[in-house]
PABAVEX-835555 format. One record per residue: residue in one letter; residue number from 0; z, x, y of N, C-alpha, C, CB in turn. Coordinates in steps of 0.02 Angstrom, whole numbers. Glycine has a CB too. Example, Ala and Ser with C-alpha at 12.3 -4.5 7.8 and 13.67 -1.06 7.14 Angstrom:
% residues 2
@loba:A; fiza:0; n_zz:390; n_xx:660; n_yy:-284; ca_zz:390; ca_xx:615; ca_yy:-225; c_zz:390; c_xx:660; c_yy:-165; cb_zz:452; cb_xx:565; cb_yy:-224;
@loba:S; fiza:1; n_zz:354; n_xx:642; n_yy:-112; ca_zz:357; ca_xx:684; ca_yy:-53; c_zz:394; c_xx:645; c_yy:2; cb_zz:286; cb_xx:704; cb_yy:-30;
This chain:
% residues 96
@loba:X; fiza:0; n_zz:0; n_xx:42; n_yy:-59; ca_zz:0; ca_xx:0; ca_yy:0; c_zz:0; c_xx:44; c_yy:62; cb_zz:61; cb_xx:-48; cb_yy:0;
@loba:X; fiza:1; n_zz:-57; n_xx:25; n_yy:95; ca_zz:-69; ca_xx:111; ca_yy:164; c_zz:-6; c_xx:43; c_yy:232; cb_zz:-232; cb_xx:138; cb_yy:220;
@loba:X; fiza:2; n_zz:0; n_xx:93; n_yy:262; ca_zz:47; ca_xx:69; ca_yy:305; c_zz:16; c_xx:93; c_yy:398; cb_zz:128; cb_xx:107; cb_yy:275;
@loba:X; fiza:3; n_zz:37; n_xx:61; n_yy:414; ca_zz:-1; ca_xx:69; ca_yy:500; c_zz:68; c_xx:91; c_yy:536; cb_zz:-42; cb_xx:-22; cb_yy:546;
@loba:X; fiza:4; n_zz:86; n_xx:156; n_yy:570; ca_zz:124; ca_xx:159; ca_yy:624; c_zz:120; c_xx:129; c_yy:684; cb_zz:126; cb_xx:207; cb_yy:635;
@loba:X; fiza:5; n_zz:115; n_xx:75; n_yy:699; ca_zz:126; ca_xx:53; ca_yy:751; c_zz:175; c_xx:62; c_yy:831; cb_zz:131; cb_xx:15; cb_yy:724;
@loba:X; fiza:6; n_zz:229; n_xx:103; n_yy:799; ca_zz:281; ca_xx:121; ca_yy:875; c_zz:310; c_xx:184; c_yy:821; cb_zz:363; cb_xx:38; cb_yy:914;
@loba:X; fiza:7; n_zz:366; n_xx:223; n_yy:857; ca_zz:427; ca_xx:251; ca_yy:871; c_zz:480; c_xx:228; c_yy:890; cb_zz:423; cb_xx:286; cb_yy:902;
@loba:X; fiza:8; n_zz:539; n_xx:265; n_yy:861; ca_zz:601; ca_xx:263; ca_yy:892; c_zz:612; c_xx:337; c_yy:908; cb_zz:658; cb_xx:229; cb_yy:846;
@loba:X; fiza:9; n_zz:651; n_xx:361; n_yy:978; ca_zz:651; ca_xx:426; ca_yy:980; c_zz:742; c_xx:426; c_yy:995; cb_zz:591; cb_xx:462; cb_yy:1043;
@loba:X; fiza:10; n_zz:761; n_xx:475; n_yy:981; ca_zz:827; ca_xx:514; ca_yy:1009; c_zz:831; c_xx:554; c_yy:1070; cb_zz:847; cb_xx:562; cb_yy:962;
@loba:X; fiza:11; n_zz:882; n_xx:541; n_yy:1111; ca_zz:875; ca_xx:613; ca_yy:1154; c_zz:885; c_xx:652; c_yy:1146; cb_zz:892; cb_xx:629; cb_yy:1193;
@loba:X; fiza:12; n_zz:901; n_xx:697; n_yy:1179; ca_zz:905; ca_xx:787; ca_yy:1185; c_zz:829; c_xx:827; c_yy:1185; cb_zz:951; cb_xx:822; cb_yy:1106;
@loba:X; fiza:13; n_zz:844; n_xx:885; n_yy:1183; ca_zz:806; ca_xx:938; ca_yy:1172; c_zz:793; c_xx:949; c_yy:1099; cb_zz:835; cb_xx:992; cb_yy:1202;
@loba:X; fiza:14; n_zz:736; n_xx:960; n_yy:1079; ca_zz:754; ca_xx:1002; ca_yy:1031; c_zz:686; c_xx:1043; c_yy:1010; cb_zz:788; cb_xx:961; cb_yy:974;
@loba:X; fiza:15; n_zz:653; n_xx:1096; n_yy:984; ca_zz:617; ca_xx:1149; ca_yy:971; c_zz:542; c_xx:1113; c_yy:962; cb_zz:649; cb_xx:1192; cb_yy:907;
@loba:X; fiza:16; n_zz:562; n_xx:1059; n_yy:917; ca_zz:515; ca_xx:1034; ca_yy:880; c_zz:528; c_xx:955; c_yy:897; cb_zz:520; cb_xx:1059; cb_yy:803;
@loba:X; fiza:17; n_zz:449; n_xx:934; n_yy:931; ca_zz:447; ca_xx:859; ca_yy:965; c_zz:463; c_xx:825; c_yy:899; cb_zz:366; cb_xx:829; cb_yy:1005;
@loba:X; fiza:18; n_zz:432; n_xx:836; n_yy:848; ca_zz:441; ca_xx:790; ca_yy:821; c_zz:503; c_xx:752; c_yy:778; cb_zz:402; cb_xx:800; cb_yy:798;
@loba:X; fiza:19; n_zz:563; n_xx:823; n_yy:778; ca_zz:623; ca_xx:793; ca_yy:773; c_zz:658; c_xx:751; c_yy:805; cb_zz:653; cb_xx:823; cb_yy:769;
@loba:X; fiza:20; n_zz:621; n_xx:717; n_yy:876; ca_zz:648; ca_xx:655; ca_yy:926; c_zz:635; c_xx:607; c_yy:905; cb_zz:627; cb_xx:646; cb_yy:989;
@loba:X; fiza:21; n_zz:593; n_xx:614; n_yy:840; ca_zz:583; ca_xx:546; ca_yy:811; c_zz:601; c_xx:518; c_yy:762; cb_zz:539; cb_xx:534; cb_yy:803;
@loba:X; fiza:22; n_zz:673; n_xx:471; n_yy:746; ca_zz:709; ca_xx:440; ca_yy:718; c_zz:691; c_xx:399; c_yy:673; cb_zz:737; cb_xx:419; cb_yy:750;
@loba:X; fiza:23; n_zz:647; n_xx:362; n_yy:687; ca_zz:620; ca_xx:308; ca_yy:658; c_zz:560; c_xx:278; c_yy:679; cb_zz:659; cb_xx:267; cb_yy:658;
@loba:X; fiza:24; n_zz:520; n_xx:246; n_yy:625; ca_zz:437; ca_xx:242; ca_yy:627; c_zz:424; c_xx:148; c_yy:630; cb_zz:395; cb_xx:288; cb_yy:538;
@loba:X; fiza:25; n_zz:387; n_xx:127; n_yy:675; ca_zz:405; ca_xx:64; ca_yy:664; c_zz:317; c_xx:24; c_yy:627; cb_zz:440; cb_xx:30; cb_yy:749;
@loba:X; fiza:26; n_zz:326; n_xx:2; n_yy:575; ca_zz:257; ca_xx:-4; ca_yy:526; c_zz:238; c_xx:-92; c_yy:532; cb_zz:279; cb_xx:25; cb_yy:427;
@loba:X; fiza:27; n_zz:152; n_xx:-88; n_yy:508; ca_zz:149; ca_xx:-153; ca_yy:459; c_zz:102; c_xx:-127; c_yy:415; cb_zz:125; cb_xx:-230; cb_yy:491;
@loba:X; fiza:28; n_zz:121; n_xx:-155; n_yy:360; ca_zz:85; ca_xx:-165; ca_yy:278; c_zz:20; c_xx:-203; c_yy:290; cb_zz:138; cb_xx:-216; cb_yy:217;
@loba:X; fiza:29; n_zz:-46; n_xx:-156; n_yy:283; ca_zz:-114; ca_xx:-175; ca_yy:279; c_zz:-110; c_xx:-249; c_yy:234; cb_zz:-163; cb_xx:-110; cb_yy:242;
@loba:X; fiza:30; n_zz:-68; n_xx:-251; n_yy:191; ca_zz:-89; ca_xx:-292; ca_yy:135; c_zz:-42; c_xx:-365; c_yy:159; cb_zz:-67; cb_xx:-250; cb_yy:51;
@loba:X; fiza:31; n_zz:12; n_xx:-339; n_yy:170; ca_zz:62; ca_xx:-399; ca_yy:151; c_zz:67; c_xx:-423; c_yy:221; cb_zz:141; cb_xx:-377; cb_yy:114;
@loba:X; fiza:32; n_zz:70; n_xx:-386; n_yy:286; ca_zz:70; ca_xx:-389; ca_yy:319; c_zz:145; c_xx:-403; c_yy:355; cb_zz:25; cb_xx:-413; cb_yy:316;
@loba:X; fiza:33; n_zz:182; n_xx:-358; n_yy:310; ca_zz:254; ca_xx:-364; ca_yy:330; c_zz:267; c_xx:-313; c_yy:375; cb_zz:304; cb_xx:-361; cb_yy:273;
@loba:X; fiza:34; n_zz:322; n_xx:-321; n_yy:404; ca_zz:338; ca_xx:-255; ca_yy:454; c_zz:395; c_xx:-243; c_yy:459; cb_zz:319; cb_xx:-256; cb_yy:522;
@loba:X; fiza:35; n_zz:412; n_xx:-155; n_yy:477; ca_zz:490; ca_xx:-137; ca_yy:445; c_zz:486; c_xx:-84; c_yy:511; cb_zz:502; cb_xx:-96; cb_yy:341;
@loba:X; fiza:36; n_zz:558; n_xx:-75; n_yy:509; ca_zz:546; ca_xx:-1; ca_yy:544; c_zz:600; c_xx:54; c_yy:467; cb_zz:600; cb_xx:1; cb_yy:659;
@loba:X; fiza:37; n_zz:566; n_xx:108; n_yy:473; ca_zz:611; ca_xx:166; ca_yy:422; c_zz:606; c_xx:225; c_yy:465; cb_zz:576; cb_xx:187; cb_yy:336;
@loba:X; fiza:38; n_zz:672; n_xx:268; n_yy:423; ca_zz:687; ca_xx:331; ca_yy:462; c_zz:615; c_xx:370; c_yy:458; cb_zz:754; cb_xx:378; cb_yy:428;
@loba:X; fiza:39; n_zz:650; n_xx:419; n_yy:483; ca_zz:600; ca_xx:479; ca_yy:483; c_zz:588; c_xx:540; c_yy:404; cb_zz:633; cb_xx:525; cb_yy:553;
@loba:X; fiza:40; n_zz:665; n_xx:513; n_yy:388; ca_zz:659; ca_xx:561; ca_yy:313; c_zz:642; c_xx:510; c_yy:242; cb_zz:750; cb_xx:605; cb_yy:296;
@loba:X; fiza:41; n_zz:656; n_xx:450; n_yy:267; ca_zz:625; ca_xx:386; ca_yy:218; c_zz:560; c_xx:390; c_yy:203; cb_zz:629; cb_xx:315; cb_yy:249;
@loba:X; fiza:42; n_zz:532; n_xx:391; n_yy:272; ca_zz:448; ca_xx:381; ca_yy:252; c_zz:430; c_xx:452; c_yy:236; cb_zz:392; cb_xx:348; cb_yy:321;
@loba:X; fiza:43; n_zz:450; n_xx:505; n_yy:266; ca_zz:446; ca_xx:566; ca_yy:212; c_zz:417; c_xx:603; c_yy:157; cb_zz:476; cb_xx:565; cb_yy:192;
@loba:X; fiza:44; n_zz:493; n_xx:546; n_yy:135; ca_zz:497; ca_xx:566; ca_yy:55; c_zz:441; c_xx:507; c_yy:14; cb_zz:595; cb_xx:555; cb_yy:20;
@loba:X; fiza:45; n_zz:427; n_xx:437; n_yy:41; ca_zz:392; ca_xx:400; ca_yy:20; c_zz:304; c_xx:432; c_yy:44; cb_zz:423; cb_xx:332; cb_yy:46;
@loba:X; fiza:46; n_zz:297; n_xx:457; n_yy:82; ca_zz:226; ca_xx:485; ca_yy:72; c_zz:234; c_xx:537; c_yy:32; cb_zz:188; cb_xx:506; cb_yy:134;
@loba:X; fiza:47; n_zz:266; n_xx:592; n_yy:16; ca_zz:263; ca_xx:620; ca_yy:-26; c_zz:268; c_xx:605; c_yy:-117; cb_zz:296; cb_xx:650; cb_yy:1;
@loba:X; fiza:48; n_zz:272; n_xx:542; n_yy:-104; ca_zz:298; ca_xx:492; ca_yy:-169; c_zz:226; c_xx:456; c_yy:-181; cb_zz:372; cb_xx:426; cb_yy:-146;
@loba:X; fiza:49; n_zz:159; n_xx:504; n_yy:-118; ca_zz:109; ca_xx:451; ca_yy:-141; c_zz:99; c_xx:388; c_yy:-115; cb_zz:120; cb_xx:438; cb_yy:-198;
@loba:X; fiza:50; n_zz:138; n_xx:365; n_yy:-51; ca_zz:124; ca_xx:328; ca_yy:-23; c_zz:80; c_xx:343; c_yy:43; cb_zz:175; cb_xx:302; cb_yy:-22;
@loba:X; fiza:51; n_zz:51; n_xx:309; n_yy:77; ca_zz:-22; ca_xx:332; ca_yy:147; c_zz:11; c_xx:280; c_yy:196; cb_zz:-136; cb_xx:305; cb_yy:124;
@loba:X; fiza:52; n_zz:31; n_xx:311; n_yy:239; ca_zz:49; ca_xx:293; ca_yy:317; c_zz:-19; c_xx:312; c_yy:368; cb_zz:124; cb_xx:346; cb_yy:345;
@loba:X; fiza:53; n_zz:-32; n_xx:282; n_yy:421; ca_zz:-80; ca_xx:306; ca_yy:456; c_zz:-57; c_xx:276; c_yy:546; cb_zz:-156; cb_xx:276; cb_yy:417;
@loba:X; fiza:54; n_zz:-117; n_xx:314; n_yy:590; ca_zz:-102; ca_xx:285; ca_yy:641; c_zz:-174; c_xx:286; c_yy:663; cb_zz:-48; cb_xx:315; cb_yy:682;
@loba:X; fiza:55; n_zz:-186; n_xx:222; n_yy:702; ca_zz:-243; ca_xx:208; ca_yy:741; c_zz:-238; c_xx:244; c_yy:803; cb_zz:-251; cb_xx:136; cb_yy:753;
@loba:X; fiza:56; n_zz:-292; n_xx:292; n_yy:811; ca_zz:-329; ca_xx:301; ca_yy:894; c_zz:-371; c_xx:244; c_yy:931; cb_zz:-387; cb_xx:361; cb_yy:891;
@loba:X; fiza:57; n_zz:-366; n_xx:276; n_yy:993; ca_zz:-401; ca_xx:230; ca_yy:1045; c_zz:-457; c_xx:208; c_yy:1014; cb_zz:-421; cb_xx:263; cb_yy:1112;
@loba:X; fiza:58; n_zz:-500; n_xx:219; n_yy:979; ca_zz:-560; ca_xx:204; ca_yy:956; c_zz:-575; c_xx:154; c_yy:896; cb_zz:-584; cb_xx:260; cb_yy:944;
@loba:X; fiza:59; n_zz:-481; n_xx:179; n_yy:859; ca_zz:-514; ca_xx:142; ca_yy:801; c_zz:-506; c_xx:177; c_yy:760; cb_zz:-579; cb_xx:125; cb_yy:801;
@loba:X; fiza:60; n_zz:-492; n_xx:242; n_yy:744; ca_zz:-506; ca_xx:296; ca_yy:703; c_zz:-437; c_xx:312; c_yy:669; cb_zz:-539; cb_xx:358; cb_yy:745;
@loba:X; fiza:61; n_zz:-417; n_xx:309; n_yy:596; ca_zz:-366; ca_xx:335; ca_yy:568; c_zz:-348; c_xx:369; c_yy:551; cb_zz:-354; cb_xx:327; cb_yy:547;
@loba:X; fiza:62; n_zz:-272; n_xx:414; n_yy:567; ca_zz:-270; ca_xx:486; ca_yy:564; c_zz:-207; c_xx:469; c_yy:529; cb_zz:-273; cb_xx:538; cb_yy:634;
@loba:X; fiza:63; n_zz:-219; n_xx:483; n_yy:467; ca_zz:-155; ca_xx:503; ca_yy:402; c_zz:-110; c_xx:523; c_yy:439; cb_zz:-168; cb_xx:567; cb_yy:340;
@loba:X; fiza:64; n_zz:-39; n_xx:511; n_yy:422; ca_zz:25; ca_xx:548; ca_yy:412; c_zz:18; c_xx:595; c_yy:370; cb_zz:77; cb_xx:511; cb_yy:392;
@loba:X; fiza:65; n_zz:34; n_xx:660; n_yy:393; ca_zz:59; ca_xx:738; ca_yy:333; c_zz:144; c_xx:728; c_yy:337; cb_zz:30; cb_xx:849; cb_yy:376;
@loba:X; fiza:66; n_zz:172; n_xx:762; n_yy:296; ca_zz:233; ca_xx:775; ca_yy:283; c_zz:246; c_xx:855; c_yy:303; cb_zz:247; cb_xx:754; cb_yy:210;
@loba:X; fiza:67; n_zz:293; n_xx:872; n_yy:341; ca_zz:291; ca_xx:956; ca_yy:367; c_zz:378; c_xx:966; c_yy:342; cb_zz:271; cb_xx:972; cb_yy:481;
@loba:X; fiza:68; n_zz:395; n_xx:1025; n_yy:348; ca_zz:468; ca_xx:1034; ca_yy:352; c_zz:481; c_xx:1103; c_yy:384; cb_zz:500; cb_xx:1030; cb_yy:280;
@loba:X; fiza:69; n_zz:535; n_xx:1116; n_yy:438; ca_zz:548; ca_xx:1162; ca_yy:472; c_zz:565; c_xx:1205; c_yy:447; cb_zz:576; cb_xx:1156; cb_yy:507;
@loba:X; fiza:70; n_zz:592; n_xx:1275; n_yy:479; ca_zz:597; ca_xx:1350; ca_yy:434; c_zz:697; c_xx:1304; c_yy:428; cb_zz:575; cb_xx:1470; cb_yy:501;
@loba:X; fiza:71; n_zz:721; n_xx:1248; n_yy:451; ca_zz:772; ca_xx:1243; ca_yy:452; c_zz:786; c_xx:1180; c_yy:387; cb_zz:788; cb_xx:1237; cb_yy:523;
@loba:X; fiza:72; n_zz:728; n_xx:1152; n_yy:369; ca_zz:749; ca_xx:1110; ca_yy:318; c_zz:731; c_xx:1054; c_yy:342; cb_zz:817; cb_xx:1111; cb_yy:299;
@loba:X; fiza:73; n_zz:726; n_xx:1036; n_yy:408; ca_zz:727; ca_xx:979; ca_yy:424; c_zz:646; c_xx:926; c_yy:424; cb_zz:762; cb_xx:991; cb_yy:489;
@loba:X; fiza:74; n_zz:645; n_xx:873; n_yy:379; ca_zz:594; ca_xx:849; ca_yy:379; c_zz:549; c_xx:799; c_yy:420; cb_zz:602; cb_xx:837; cb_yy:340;
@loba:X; fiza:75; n_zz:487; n_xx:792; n_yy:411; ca_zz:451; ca_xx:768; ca_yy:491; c_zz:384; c_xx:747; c_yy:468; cb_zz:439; cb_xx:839; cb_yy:560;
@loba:X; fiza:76; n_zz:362; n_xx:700; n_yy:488; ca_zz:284; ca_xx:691; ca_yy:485; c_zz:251; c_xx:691; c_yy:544; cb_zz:265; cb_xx:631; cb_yy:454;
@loba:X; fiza:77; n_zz:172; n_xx:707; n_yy:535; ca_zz:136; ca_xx:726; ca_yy:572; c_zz:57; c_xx:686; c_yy:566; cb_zz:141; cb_xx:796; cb_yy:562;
@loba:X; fiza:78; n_zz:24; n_xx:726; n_yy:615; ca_zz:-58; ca_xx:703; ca_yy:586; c_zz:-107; c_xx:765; c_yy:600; cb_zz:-95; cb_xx:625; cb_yy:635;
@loba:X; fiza:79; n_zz:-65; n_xx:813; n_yy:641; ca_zz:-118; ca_xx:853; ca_yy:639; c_zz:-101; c_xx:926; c_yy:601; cb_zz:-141; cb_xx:861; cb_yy:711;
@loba:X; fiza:80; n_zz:-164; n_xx:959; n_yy:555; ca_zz:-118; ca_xx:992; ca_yy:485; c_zz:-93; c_xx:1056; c_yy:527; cb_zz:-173; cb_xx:1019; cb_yy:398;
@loba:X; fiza:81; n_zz:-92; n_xx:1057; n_yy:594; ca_zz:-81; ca_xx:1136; ca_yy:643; c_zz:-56; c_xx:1110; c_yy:720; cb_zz:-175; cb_xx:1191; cb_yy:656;
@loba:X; fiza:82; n_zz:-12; n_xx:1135; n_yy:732; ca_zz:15; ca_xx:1133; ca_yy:799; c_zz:-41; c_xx:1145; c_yy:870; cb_zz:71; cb_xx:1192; cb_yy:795;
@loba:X; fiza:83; n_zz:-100; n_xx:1178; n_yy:830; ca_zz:-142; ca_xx:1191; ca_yy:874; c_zz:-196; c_xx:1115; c_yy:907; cb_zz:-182; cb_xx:1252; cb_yy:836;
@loba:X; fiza:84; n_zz:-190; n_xx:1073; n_yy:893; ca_zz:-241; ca_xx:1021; ca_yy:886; c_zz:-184; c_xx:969; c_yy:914; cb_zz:-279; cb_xx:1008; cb_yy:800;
@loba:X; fiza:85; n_zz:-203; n_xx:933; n_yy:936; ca_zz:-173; ca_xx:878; ca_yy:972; c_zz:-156; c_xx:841; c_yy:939; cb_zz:-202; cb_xx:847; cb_yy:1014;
@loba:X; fiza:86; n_zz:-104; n_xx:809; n_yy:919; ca_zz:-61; ca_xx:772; ca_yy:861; c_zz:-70; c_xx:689; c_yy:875; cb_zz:31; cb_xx:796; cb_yy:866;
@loba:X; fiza:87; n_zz:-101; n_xx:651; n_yy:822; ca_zz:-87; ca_xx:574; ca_yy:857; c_zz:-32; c_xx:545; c_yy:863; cb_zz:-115; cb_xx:524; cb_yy:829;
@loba:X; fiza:88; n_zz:3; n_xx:557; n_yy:816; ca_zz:64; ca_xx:528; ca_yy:815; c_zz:115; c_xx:544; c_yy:868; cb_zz:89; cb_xx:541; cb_yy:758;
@loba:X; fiza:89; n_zz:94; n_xx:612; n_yy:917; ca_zz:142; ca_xx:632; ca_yy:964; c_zz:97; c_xx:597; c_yy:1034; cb_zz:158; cb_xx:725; cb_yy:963;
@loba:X; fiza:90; n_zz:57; n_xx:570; n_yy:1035; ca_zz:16; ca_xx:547; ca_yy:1065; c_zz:41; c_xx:481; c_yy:1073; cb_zz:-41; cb_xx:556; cb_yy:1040;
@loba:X; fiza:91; n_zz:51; n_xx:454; n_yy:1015; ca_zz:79; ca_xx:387; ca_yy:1020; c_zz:149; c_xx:384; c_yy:1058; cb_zz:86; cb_xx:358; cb_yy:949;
@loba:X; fiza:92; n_zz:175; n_xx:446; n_yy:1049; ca_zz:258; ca_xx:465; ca_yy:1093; c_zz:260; c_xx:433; c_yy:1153; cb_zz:275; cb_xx:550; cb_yy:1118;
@loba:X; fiza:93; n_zz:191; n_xx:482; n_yy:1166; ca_zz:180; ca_xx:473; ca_yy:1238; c_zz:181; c_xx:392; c_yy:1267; cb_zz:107; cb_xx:508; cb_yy:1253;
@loba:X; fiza:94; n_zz:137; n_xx:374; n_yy:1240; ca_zz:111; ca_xx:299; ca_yy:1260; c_zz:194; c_xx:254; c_yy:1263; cb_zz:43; cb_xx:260; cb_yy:1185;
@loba:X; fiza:95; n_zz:258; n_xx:240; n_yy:1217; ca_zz:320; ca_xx:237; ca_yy:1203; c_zz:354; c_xx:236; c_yy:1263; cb_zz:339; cb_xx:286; cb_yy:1163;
């Protein structure tokens, strides 16, 4: 069941890595058309379990969730496979 990111939840502070401001992912189910929000280490471990999260661009265009983890342990999803490339999902921060 692929899942659509639709929002964020963020935390404050600082911290090294944007994407640890993000707490929680707020979804709906392509299929069922239910909608949840889950943490950040929930959906995680569930894409790594083989489940497909995604997020829509301005256009229309779907850019997978990756699963990353810091030199500290701490786990995070993403969309772009390199820090170098403009991330959608931090994109969507923005818009938030």
């Amino acid at each position: 069941m692929p899942i659509q990111i639709t929002g964020v939840n963020r935390t404050n502070g600082d911290h090294d890595n944007p994407y640890l401001t993000i707490n929680s992912l707020v979804w709906i189910d392509d299929h069922t058309q239910n909608r949840g929000i889950t943490t950040r280490d929930v959906l995680f471990d569930w894409i790594n379990d083989n489940g497909t999260a995604y997020i829509l661009d301005e256009e229309g265009n779907k850019a997978k969730l990756l699963t990353a983890t810091t030199q500290n342990g701490y786990k995070y999803v993403k969309t772009a496979f390199d820090e170098t490339k403009s991330d959608k999902l931090l994109n969507l921060l923005a818009k938030k």
